[in-house]
N, C-alpha and C positions, 0 to 999 in steps of 0.2 A: 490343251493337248494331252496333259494328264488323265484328265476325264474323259478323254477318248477312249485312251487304252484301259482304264478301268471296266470305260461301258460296254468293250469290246471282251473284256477279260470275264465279264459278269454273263454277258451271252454266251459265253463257252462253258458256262456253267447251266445254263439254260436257266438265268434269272432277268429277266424282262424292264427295266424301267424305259415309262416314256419319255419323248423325247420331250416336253414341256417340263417336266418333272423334273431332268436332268438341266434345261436350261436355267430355271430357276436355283439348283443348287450351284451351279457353275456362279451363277449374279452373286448367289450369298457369300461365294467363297472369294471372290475379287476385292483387294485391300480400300482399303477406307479413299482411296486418291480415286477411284473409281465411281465413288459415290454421284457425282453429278451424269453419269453415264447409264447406274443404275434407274433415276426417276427419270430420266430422258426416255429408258427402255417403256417402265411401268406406266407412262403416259401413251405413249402408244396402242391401238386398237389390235394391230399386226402383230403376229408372234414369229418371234425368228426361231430358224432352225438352230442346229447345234452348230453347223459350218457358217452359218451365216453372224452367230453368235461370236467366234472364232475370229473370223475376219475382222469382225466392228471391233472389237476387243483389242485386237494388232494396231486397227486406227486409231483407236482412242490415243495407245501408249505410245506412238508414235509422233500425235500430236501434245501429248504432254511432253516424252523428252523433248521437242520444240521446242516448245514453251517456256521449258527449264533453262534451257541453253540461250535463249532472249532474256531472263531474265536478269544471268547469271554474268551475261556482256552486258547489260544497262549495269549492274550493280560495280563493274569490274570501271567502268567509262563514268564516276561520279567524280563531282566536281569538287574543289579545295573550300568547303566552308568555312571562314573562318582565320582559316592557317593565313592568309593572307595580312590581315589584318595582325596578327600577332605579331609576323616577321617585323611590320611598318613601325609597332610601337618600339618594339628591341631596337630598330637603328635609329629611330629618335634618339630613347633613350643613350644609346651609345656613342649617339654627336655632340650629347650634353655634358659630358663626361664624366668622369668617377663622381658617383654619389657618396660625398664623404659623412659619415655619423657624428653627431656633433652628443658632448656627453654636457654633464652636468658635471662640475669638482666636488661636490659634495656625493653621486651616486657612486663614482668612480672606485672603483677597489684593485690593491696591485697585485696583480697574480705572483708576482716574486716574494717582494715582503707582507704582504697583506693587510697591508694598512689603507684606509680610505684616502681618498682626495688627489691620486694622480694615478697616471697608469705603470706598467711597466715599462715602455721606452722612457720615460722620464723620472725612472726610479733612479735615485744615484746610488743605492747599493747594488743594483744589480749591474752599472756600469761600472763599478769597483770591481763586481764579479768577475764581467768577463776582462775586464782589464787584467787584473791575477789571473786569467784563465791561459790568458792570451789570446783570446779570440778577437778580439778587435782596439782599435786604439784610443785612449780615453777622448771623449765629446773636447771640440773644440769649442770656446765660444764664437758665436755671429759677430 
């Protein structure tokens, strides 16, 4: 449409291109998405006019947004790869219940008093701790 009113703007100047001339620049100036539209043209024997260049042009991008818009509902309508399969191990897992860590007494280090071979719930200075803290009431024995 652009190139209409140029070509028409150019003749009021009384500057002349033909119209094959003009067709051809019209193809070269059409974005890269057009390109299979262009060697569909360039194989043909038949030359189109400027209107008729026009038209086929509106078809094309017409049939591309199609196209886009099918693609873009397949891509929206995909299926759970996968995720299914994950959920099924997590509730395995979660029927077997707490995976408890088993340590070694010699890796063991207490974050309280820092010494090897037991943890902190089983530190007795730090249950002296919170005993003097007040936080909770000295361990009973079993």
């Amino acid at each position: 449409m652009e190139m209409s009113y140029i070509v028409s703007r150019l003749k009021t100047l009384k500057i002349e291109i033909s119209e094959d001339v003009l067709v051809h620049i019209v193809l070269n100036s059409l974005p890269i998405a057009f390109d299979p539209f262009k060697v569909s043209y360039n194989c043909q024997k038949e030359k189109w006019s400027l209107n008729e260049l026009i038209s086929y042009c509106v078809q094309e991008e017409e049939r591309m947004k199609q196209n886009k818009t099918e693609s873009a509902h397949l891509a929206s309508t995909s299926k759970d790869k996968g995720k299914k399969r994950k959920k099924t191990l997590i509730k395995n897992e979660a029927a077997k219940g707490p995976v408890q860590m088993k340590h070694k007494e010699g890796e063991t280090t207490c974050f309280f008093c820092k010494k090897s071979g037991h943890m902190k719930k089983d530190c007795t200075k730090y249950h002296a701790w919170k005993v003097k803290k007040g936080l909770s009431e000295p361990p009973q024995a079993k």
